[in-house]
C-alpha positions as CSV (number, residue, x, y, z in Angstrom):
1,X,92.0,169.6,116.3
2,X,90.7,167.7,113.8
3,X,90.3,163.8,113.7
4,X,93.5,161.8,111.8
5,X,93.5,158.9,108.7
6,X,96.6,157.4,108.6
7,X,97.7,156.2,105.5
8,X,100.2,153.1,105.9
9,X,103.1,152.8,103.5
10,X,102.5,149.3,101.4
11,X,101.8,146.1,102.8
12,X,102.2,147.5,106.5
13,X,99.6,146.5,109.0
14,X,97.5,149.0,111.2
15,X,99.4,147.9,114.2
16,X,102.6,150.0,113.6
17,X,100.1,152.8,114.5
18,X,99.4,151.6,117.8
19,X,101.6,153.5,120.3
20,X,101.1,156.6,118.4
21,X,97.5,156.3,118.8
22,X,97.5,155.4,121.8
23,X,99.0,159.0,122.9
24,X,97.3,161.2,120.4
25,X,94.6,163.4,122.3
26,X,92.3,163.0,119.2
27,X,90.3,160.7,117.0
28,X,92.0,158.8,115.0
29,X,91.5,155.4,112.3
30,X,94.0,153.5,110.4
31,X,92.5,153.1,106.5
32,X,92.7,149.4,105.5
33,X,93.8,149.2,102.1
34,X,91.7,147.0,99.6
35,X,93.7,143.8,99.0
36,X,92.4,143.1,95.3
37,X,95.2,142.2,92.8
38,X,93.7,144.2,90.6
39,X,92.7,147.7,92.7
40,X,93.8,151.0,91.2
41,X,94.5,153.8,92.8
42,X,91.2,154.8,92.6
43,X,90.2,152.2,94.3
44,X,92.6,152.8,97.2
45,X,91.4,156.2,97.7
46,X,87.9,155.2,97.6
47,X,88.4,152.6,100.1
48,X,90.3,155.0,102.7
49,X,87.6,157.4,102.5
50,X,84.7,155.2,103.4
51,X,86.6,154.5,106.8
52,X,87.9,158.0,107.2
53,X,86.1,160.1,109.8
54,X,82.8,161.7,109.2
55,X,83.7,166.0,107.8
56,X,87.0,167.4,107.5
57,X,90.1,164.9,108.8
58,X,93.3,165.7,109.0
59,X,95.6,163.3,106.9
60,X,98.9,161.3,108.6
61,X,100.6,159.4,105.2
62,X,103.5,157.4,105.5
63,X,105.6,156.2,102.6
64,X,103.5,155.0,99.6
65,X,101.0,156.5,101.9
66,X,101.7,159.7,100.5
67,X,100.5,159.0,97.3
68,X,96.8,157.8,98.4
69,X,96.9,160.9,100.4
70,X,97.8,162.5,97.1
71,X,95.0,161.4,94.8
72,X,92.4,162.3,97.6
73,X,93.6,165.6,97.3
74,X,92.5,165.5,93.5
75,X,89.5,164.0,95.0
76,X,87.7,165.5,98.0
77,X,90.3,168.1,98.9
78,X,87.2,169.9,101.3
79,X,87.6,166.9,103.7
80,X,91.2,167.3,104.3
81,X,92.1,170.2,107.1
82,X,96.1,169.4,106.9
83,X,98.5,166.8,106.0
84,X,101.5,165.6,107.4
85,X,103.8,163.4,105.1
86,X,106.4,161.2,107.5
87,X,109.1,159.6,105.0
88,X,105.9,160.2,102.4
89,X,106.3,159.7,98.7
90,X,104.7,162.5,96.9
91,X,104.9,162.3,93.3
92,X,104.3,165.3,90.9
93,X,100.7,165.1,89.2
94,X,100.8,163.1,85.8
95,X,103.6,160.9,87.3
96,X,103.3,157.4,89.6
97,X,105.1,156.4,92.7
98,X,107.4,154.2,90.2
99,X,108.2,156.8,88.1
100,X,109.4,159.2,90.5
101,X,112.2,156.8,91.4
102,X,115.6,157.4,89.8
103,X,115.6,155.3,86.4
104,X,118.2,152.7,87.6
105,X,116.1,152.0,90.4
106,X,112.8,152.8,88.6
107,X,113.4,150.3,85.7
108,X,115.0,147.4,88.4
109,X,112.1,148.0,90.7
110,X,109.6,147.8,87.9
111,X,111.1,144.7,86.8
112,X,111.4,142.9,89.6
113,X,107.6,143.7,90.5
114,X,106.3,142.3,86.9
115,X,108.3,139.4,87.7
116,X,107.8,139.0,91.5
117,X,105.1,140.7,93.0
118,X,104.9,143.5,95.4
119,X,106.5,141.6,98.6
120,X,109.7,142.0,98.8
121,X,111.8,139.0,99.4
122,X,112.4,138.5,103.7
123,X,115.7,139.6,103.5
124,X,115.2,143.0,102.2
125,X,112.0,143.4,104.5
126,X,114.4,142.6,107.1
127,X,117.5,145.1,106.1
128,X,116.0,148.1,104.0
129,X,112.3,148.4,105.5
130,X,112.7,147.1,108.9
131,X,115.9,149.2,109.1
132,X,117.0,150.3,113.1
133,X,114.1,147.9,114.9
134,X,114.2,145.1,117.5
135,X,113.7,142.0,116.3
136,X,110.4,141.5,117.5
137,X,109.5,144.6,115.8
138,X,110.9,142.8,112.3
139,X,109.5,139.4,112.9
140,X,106.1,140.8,113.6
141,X,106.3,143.0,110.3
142,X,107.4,140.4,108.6
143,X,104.7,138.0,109.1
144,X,101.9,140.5,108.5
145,X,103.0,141.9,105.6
146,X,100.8,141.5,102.9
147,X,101.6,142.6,99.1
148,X,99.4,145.5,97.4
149,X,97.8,145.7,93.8
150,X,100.7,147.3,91.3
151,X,98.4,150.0,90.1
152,X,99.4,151.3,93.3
153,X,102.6,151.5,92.4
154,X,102.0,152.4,88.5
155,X,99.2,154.5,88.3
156,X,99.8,158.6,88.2
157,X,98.5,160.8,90.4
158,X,95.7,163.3,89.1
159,X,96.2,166.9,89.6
160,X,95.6,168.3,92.9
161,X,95.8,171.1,95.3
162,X,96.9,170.2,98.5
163,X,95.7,172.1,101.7
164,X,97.5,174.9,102.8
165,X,98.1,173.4,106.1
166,X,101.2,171.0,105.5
167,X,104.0,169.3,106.7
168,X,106.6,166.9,106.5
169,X,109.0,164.6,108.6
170,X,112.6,163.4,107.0
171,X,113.4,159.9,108.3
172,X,117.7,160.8,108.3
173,X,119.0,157.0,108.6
174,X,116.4,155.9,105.8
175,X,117.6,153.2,102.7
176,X,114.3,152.5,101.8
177,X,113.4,156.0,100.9
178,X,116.5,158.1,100.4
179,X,117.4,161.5,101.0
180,X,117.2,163.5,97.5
181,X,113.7,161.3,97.0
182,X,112.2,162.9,100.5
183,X,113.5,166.2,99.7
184,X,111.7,166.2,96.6
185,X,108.6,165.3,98.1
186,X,108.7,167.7,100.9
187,X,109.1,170.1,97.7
188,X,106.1,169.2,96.0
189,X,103.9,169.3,98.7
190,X,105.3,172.5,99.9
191,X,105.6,171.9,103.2
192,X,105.3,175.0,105.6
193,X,106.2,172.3,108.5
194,X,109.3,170.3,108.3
195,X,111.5,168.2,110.6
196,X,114.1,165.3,111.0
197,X,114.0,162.1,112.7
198,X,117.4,160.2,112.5
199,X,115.5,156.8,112.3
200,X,115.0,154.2,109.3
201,X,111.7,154.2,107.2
202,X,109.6,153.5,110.2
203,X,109.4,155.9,113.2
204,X,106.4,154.7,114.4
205,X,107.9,151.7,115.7
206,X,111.5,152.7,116.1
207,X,111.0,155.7,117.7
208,X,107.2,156.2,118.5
209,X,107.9,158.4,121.8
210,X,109.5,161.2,119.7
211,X,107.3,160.7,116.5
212,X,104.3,161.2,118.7
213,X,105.3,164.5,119.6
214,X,105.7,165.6,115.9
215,X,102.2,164.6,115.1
216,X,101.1,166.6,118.3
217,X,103.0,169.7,117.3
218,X,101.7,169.2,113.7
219,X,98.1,169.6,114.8
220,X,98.5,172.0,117.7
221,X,100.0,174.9,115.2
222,X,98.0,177.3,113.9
223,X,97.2,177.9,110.8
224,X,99.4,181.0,110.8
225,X,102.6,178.6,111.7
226,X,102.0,176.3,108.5
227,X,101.7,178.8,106.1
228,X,105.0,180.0,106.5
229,X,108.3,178.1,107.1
230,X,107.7,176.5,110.4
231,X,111.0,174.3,111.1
């Protein structure tokens, strides 16, 4: 099995990782993301691959994760051995993470960042991303988040091929990212691994236990299993 990067969904700190890691019988390192105002995509990729493990990694992306994840398959897809999207955005190439959102929420989103930045105001940190934790959980989240660079948000995502070695994990109970906008990206990645979690937007922390155990399975299956429908 090869050595994880997991890619955090915006603003999240490396922390949320902790339990999983802690459980995982392989190498793994949480990429920091570059905290520039002004950092493209580019930029975020380049940064998670300076601190990803030396050869071929296996990829863990969560949320806006998934689209980092994406543009380092346009990038050094030979490093990557599989990739496991958990409530991932994966947008189609030529688009952004923005612009795969429905156009209500796609032009009041876009708005509201140009306006506001990219933290989102306590409340909703509290209610939409923090959905299902403990309130220890929320506080500590809350007072570690720390807003990302737009371009991550607004720049599209090159043309890649991802590895043939996929899968993805639905987070059920999720208002941050919703049903139809997981199912899409499960459908672009084409996933040959898929599964369910009835959680909000972050498993890690809500249910890290059972979330573990996906990550384990992920990486224990053979190659054989992910090419095919493995659910």
């Amino acid at each position: 099995m090869t050595p994880i990067l997991f890619l955090s969904g915006a603003g999240l700190p490396a922390w949320i990782w902790d339990e999983v890691r802690a459980c995982l019988p392989v190498e793994s390192v949480v990429a920091a993301y570059p905290k520039r105002v002004d950092a493209t995509l580019r930029d975020y990729v380049d940064t998670a691959l300076t601190q990803a493990p030396d050869g071929v990694f296996t990829i863990v992306a969560h949320s806006i994760g998934g689209v980092v994840a994406s543009e380092i398959a346009a990038t050094a897809p030979e490093r990557i051995d599989r990739l496991l999207g958990i409530a991932a955005s994966f947008p189609a190439a030529g688009t952004s993470f923005l612009a795969a959102l429905p156009a209500p929420q796609r032009i009041f989103t876009g708005l509201i960042m140009r306006l506001a930045g990219t933290r989102p105001p306590e409340k909703a940190i509290r209610s939409v991303l923090c959905a299902g934790l403990e309130e220890d959980d929320i506080a500590r989240v809350v007072a570690d988040f720390e807003p990302e660079s737009q371009r991550l948000y607004r720049d599209r995502v090159s043309p890649r091929t991802f590895p043939t070695r996929t899968g993805y994990v639905e987070t059920t109970a999720d208002p941050q990212l919703p049903a139809m906008l997981q199912r899409k990206s499960t459908a672009e990645l084409g996933t040959g691994f898929y599964r369910e979690m009835p959680t909000g937007h972050l498993p890690m922390l809500q249910a890290p236990a059972s979330l573990t155990a996906l990550v384990e399975e992920f990486i224990a299956l053979p190659p054989a299993a992910l090419g095919s429908s493995a659910r």
